[in-house]
N, C-alpha and C positions, 0 to 999 in steps of 0.2 A: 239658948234662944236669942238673947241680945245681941251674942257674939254672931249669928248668922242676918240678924235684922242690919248689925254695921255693917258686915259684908255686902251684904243688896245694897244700901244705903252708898256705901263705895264705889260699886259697879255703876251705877244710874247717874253718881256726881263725874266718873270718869266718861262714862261715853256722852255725854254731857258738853264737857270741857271739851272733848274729841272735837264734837260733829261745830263747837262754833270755830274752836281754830281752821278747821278745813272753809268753813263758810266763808271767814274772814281772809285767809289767804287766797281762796282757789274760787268761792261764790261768784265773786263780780268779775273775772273773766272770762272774754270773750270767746265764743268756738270759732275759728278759719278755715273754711277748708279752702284752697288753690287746686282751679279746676287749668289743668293747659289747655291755651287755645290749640287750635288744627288753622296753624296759617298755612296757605296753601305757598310752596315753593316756585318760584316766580322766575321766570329767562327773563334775565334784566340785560342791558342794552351791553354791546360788546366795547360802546366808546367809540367805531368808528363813525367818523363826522360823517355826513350823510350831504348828496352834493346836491346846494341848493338852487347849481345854474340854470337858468329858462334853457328848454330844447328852444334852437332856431333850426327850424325848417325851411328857412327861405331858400339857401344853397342849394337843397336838394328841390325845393319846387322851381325853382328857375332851371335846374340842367333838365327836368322831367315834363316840363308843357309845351317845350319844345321839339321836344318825341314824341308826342301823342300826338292822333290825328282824330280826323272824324271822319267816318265810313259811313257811306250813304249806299244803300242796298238798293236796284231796281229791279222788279220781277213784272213779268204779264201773268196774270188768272185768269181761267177760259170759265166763264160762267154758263151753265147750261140754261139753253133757250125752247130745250123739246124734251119731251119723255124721251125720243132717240137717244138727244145727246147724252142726257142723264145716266141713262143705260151702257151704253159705249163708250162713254168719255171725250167724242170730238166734236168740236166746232162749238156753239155757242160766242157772247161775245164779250171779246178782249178787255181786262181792264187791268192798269199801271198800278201799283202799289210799291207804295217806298216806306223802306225802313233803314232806322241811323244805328249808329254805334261807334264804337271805338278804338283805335288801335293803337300799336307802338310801333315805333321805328327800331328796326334793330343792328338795320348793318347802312355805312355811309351811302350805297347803293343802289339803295330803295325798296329792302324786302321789309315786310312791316307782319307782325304777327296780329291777328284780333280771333273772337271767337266764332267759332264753326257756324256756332245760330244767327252771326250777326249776318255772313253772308247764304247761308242757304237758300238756294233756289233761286240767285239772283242772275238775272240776264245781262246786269252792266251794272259795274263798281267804279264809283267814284270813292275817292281821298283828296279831302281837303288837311291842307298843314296850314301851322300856328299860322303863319304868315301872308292864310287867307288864299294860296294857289291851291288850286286844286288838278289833280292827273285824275286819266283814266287808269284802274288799276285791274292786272292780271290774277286769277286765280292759280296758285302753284299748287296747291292740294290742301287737304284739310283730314280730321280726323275727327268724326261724332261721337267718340267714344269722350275722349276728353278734352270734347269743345274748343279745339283747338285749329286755326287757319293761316295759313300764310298766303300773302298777296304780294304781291311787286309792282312799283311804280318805275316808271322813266323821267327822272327829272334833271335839270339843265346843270345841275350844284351838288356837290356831296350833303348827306341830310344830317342833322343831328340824333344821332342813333344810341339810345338806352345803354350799358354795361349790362351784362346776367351777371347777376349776386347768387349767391347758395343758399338757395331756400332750406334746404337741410338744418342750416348756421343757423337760421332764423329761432328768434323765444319767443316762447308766451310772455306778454308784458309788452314785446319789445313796438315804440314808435314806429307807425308805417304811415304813410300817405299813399290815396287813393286819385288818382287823376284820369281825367276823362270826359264826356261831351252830355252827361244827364239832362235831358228833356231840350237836347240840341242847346244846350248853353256852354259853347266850347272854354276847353281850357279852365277847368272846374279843378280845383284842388281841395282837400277833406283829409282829416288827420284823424286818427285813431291809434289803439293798440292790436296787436295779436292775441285775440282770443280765446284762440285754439288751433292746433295744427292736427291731419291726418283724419279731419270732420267728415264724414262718409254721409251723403244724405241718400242714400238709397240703394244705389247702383254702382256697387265695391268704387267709387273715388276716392279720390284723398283731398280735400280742399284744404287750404289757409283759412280761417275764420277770424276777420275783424269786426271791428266795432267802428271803423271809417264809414262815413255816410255815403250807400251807392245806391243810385235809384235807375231807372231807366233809359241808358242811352249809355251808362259804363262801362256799358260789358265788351271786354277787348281793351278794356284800359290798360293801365299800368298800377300795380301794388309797388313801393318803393320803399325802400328804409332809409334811414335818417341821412344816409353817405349817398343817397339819390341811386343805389343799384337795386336793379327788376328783379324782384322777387315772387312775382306771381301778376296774374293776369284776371284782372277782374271778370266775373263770370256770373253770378250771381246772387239773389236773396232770398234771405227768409219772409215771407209777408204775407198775409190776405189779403192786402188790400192793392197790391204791386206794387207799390213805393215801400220807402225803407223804413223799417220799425226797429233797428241797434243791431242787427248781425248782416254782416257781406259774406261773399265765400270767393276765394281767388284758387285759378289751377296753378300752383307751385311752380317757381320757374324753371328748376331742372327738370322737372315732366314736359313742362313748354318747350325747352331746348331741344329735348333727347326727340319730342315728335319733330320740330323741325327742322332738326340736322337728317333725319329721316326720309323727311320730304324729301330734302333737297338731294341726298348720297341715292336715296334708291325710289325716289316717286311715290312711295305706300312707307306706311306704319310697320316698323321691325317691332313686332309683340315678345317679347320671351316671358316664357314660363315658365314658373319652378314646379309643376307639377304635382299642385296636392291639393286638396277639397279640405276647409276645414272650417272653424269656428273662433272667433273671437270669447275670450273667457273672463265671466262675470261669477258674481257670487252667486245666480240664479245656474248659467252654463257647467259652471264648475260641480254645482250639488246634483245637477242632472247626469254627468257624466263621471262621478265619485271619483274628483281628483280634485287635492288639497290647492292646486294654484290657484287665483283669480286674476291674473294677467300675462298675456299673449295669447300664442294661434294654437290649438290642438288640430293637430293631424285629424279626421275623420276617415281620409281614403286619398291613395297613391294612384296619380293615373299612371297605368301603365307604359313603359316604353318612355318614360321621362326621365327628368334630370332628378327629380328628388330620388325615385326609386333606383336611378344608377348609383345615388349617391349614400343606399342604405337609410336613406329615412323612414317608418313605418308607421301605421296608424296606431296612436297614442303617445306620441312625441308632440312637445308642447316647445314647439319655436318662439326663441325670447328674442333675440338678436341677430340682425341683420346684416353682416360687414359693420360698423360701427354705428345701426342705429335699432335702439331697442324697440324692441316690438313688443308693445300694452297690449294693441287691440290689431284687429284685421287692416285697416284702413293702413295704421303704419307698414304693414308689410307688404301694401300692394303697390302705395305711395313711392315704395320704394324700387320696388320691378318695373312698375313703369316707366322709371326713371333708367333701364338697363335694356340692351338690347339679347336677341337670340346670339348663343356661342360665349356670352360673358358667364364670368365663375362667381360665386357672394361667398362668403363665409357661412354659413346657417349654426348659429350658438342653440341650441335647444335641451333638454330634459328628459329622460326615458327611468322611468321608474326612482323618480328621485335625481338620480345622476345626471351631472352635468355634462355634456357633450359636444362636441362641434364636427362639423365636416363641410366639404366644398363640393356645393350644387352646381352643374354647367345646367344655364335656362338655353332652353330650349324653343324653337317657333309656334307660335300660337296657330294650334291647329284647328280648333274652336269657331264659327262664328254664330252668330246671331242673327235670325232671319223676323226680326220683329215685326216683318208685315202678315209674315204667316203664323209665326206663335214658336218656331223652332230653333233648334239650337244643333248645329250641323258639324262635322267635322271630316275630313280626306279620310279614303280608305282607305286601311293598311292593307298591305300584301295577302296576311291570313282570311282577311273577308273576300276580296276579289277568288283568291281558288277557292273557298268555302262555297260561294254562290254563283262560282263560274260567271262573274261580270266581269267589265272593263269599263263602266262609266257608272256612277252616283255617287253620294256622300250617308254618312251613318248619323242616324239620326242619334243624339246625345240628352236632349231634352227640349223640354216644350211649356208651353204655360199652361193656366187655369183653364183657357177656355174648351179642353178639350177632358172630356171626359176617358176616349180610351187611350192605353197607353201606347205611343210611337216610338219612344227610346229601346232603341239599339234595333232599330228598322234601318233599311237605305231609303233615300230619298232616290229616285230616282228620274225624274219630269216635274216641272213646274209649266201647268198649261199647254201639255203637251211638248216641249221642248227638253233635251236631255241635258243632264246634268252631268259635266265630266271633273268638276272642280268647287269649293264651297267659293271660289269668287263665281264662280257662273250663277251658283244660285243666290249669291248676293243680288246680281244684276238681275235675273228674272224675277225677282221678287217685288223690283220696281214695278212691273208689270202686272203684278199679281189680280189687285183690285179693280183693272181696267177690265176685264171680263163681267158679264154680266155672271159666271156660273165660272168662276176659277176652280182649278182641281191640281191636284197634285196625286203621283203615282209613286207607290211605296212598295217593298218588297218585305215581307215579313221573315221572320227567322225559321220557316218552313221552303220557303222559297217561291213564296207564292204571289202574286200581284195583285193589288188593292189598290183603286183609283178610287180618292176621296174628292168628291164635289162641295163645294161651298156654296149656300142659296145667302 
């Protein structure tokens, strides 16, 4: 019994002596734990020196305000003085109205380009130059599509006339000056950057987008980069209120050139078309149409008898590139045809089921046009429709707008107000006349073959 009472008595003095050695060694320190941080891995600078020279613009606003001019528009408006005239459109009494703007000088000669709106409907053009002479100036043709006009003066002296730069070259970011006559204060120079290029505000264009201050009388200016070469032709803004609130928009000076080498080789606008209807692709476009890209054009539809479908392009092919310019959105790709005439070839870079591909489009003439006073969209008859409905005169209807409830596409046009129609320019030109009618009408052939005269109240 004693002998087991020393043993406990042993065990209790040992784990005793244990528990203070451990106290004494290991008690009084400290727990650590080291947590890593999550520093975030940083693009640190690559070293190169960064150029901190001032841009000097003067060079280029000096060769550039001596090219611009300022365009004075005069037109007569025939105010109606009777329910007659109101109704028929004549007589009533004459009143002057002027409107300004702006151009550039572009050849020693005196052909000056400005925009389409500045002279429309003008009965007599004046151009005044920096140097305060003013000529009367000629109309040599124009183009509504993309605001674009050429004028010609006759003066005593060779003129100081702009360089065309390669809008194409042109970057976002890059320095531009805007020069031009805003609120008839000639000789107005305004600096900004580019940006944005191939800015489409509606109506498939392609604008330059700056941030140069343009307000009302620019339009027909000159867009310039830093070397003083034309890069685009002032044309319009963004605003409610009609003066500038930070965005201008300029037509591209290769679109500018290509219409007025146009003018001047054949009188009209050589359109070519690469022949295909499609969409510009977003992350909304792309999820609607279940295909992985979100940038460039998807084919939707090959018009027939074109240059795409001679060239095996088909619908669901997604066009990235253009001869050497890539195609984001639509605006780049149309930016670019404009800039080309009918018979010229592009490269076309595009995509078909993943796969990369390419082939060479010949554009073709624009057969299409636009009848915006009547709501339609017309185009020359081919061969198969003329035997199909045994005619020799109208044009095929293509589309139309909202205001019409039934549908006209793929009808002939055949009269406007009585008069026939044997070419989509004839019904250009009738169409001027359209709303001079108290009861305009138009006559249509349906895909039956039968005659429909629509009246207008």
């Amino acid at each position: 019994m004693k002998k087991n009472a020393s043993f406990l008595l042993m065990a209790i003095l040992g784990g005793a002596i244990s528990l203070g050695a451990y106290t004494l060694l290991v008690g009084n320190q400290k727990t650590v734990v080291h947590v890593k941080e999550r520093i975030p891995t940083l693009v640190t600078s690559s070293g190169t020196p960064t150029n901190n020279t001032n841009m000097d613009f003067t060079l280029a606003a000096q060769k550039t305000i001596h090219s611009v001019v300022h365009v004075k528009n005069l037109s007569i408006s025939k105010g109606p003085t009777s329910a007659i005239d109101f109704f028929y459109g004549y007589g009533g009494t004459e009143r002057q109205q002027i409107g300004t703007g702006s151009g550039v000088i572009i050849s020693p000669d005196g052909y000056i380009v400005t925009n389409n709106h500045v002279i429309a409907e003008a009965t007599q053009l004046q151009v005044t130059l920096n140097n305060n002479k003013t000529y009367e100036a000629t109309l040599i043709g124009s183009d509504r599509k993309t605001d674009i006009a050429l004028l010609k003066i006759d003066a005593e002296q060779n003129l100081p006339a702009l360089t065309f730069g390669d809008s194409d070259a042109s970057k976002i970011g890059e320095w531009v000056l805007a020069v031009g006559n805003p609120f008839n204060l000639t000789s107005t120079v305004t600096a900004g950057i580019i940006s944005a290029k191939a800015r489409d505000l509606g109506n498939n264009q392609s604008f330059i987008q700056t941030d140069a201050a343009v307000n009302p009388g620019n339009s027909g200016g000159a867009l310039v980069n830093s070397a003083g070469d034309l890069i685009g032709i002032n044309t319009a803004i963004s605003s409610r209120t009609g003066s500038y609130v930070g965005y201008s928009f300029a037509v591209p000076s290769n679109i500018a050139k290509k219409i007025i080498d146009d003018l001047l080789e054949f009188g009209s606008v050589q359109k070519g078309i690469i022949g295909i209807q499609g969409v510009g692709l977003n992350s909304t476009t792309a999820e609607k149409l279940e295909v992985s890209e979100t940038q460039g054009v998807y084919i939707g539809n090959i018009v027939s008898e074109s240059g795409a479908e001679e060239a095996g392009l088909q619908e669901g092919d997604i066009i990235k590139k253009i001869d050497q310019v890539k195609v984001n959105k639509f605006p780049d790709l149309i930016g670019y045809i404009h800039s080309k005439r009918p018979g010229d070839k592009v490269n076309v870079v595009y995509t078909r089921n993943g796969k990369e591909k390419q082939t060479l489009v010949t554009l073709k003439k624009n057969e299409t046009f636009n009848l915006e006073k009547i709501g339609l969209s017309v185009k020359a008859l081919s061969k198969k429709d003329q035997k199909k409905y045994n005619i020799d005169y109208g044009v095929k209807i293509t589309g139309q707008s909202q205001r019409y409830q039934e549908s006209f596409e793929g009808k002939i046009l055949l009269e406007i107000n009585g008069s026939k129609i044997r070419t989509p320019e004839d019904a250009q030109e009738l169409q001027e006349e359209f709303k001079r009618y108290l009861r305009p009408s138009i006559l249509i052939l349906n895909q039956n073959g039968e005659k429909e005269r629509i009246r207008f109240y």
